[in-house]
C-alpha positions in Angstrom: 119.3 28.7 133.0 117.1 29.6 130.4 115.8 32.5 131.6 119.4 33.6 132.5 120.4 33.0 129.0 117.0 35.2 127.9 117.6 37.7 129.9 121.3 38.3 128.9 120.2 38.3 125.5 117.5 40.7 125.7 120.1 43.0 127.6 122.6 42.9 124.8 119.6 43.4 122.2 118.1 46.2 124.3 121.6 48.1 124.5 122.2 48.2 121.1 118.8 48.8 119.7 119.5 52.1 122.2 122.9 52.6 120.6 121.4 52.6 116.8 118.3 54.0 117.6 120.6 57.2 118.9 122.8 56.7 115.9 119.6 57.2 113.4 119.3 60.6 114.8 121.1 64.0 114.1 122.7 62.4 111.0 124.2 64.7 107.8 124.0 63.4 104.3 127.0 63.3 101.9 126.9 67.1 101.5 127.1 67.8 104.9 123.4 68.6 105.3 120.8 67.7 107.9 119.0 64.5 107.2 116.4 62.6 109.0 115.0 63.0 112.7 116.9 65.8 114.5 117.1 66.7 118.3 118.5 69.2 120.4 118.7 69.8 123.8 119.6 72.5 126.0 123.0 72.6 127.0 123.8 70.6 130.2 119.9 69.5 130.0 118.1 66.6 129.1 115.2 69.6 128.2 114.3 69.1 124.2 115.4 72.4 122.6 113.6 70.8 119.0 112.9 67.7 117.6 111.8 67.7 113.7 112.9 65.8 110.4 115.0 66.8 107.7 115.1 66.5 103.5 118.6 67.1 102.6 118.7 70.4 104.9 115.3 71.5 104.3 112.8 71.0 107.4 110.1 69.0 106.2 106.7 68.1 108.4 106.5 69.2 111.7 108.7 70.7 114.2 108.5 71.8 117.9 109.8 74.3 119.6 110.5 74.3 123.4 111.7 76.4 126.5 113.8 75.2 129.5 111.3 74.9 131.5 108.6 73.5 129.1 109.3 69.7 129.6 106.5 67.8 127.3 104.8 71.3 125.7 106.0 72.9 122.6 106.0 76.7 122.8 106.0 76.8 118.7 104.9 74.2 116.3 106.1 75.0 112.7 104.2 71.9 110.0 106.1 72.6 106.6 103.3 72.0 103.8 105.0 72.5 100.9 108.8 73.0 99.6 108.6 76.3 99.1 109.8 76.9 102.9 106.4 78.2 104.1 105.0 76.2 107.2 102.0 76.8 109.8 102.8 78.0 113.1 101.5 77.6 116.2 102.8 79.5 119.3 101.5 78.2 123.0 102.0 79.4 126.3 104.1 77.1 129.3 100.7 75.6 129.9 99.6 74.7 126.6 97.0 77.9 125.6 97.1 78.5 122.1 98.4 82.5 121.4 98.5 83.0 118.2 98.9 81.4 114.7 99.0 82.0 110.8 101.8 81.3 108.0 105.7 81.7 107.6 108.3 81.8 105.1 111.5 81.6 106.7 111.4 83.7 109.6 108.6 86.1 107.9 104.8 86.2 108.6 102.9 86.0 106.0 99.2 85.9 105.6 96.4 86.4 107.8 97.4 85.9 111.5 95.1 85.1 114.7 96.0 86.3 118.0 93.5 84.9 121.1 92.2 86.9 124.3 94.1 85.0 127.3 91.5 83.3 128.8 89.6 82.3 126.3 89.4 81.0 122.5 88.3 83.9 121.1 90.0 86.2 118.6 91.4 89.1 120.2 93.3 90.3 116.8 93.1 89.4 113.3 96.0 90.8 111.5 97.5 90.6 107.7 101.5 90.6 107.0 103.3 90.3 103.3 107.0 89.7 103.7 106.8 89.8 107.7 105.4 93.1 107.9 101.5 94.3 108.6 99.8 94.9 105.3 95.9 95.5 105.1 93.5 95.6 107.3 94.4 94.7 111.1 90.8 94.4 113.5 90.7 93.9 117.3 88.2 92.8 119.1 86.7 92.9 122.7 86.6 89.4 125.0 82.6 89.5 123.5 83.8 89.2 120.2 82.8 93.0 119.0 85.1 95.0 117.1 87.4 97.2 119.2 89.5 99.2 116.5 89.7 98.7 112.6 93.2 100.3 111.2 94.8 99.6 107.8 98.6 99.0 107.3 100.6 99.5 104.1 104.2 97.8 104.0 104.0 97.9 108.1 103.1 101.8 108.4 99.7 103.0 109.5 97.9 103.9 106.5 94.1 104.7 106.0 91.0 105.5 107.9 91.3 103.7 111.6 87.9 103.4 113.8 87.3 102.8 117.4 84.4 101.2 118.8 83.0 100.7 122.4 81.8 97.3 123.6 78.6 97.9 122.1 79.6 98.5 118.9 79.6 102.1 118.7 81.4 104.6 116.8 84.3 106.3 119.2 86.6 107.9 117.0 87.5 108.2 113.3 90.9 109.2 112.6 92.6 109.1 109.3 96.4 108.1 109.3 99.0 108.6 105.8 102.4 107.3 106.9 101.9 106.8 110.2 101.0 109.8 111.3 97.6 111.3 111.9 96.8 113.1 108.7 93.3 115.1 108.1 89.6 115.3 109.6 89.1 114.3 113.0 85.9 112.7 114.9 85.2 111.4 118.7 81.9 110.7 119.7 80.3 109.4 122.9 78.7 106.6 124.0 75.3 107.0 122.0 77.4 108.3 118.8 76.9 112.0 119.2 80.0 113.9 118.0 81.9 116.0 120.9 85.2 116.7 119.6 85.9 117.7 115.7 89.4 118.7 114.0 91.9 118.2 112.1 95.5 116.8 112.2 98.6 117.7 109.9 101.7 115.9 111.3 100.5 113.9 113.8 99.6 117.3 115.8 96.6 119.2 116.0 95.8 121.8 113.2 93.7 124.0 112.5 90.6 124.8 114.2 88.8 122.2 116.7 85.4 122.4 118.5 84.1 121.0 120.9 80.5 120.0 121.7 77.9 119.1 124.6 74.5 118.1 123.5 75.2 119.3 120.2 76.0 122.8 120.6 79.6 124.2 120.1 81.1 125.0 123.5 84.4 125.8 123.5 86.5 126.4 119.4 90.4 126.2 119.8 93.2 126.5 116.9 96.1 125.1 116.4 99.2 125.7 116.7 98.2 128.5 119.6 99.8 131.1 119.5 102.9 132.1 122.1 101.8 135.0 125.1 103.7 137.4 124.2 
């Protein structure tokens, strides 16, 4: 009889810790802004959509973001740090491999940001953003961790001297860009870092005159724009 009696007990107990546990959840404060733990599904879906805590409507601490299909892995973690809206984001693929991450404010990058190579830790770009766009110097690199290109951004435009590299680390081209487009002298070189192909660029086209080299002689001198056969 007593273990009946226990049993009944622990049922009404277990059913309405449920019931205020859910209750403590998805709440507004007297403003009518989001307060405490919050969690969202997808429609029709026991899936989590997010799950994160509230100040008064401003997300504080850490929040996760996740797909239909994801069941227990976040595509995005967001940790708020401050109250200044700015948080630290983390974006994973289905399987849990760390893409990318650096800063936000609101919905705007800002800061440096790492991007990895797919199947492996290692930093595949290393870029810079003020206000959500790319400002400064953006670098990529090969799987072995040597620089592939070097390129400078100014308020999310292309602007400054941008270098190529091979695997080994060697000069492939130097190009100069000024808003965006390719602007000025001109340099590719080959695989031991002679020069074969020198010009210049007004426009993003070809200007001028261009030459073109094999073992260090000229071979072949073009300029642009060609003229039209008459």
């Amino acid at each position: 009889m007593k273990k009946i009696a226990f049993l009944f007990l622990c049922g009404i107990f277990c059913s309405t810790f449920s019931v205020f546990s859910q209750s403590e959840i998805n709440q507004f404060d007297a403003q009518g802004k989001r307060h405490g733990i919050w969690k969202k599904t997808f429609e029709g879906t026991d899936q989590l959509r997010y799950e994160g805590t509230f100040d008064h409507g401003a997300e504080v601490g850490e929040f996760k973001f996740y797909c239909e299909d994801c069941k227990n892995q976040p595509m995005v973690v967001k940790n708020f740090i401050g109250n200044d809206k700015i948080a630290e984001v983390k974006y994973f693929t289905i399987k849990g491999k760390l893409v990318s991450e650096g800063k936000m404010k609101d919905k705007d990058r800002i800061g440096e940001w790492l991007y990895y190579h797919e199947k492996s830790k290692n930093i595949m770009t290393r870029e810079n953003y003020s206000n959500g766009k790319l400002d400064g110097k953006k670098i990529t690199y090969y799987p072995n961790g040597k620089i592939t290109e070097e390129t400078t951004y100014k308020n999310g435009i292309r602007e400054g001297v941008d270098n190529y590299y091979s695997p080994e680390g060697v000069l492939l081209k130097k190009l100069i860009y000024k808003e965006d487009q390719l602007q000025g002298p001109a340099f590719y070189y080959d695989a031991y870092g002679n020069v074969v192909i020198e010009g210049f660029y007004k426009d993003g086209k070809k200007h001028g005159l261009w030459k073109y080299f094999k073992n260090g002689n000229v071979v072949l001198e073009e300029t642009y724009p060609k003229k039209s056969a008459e």
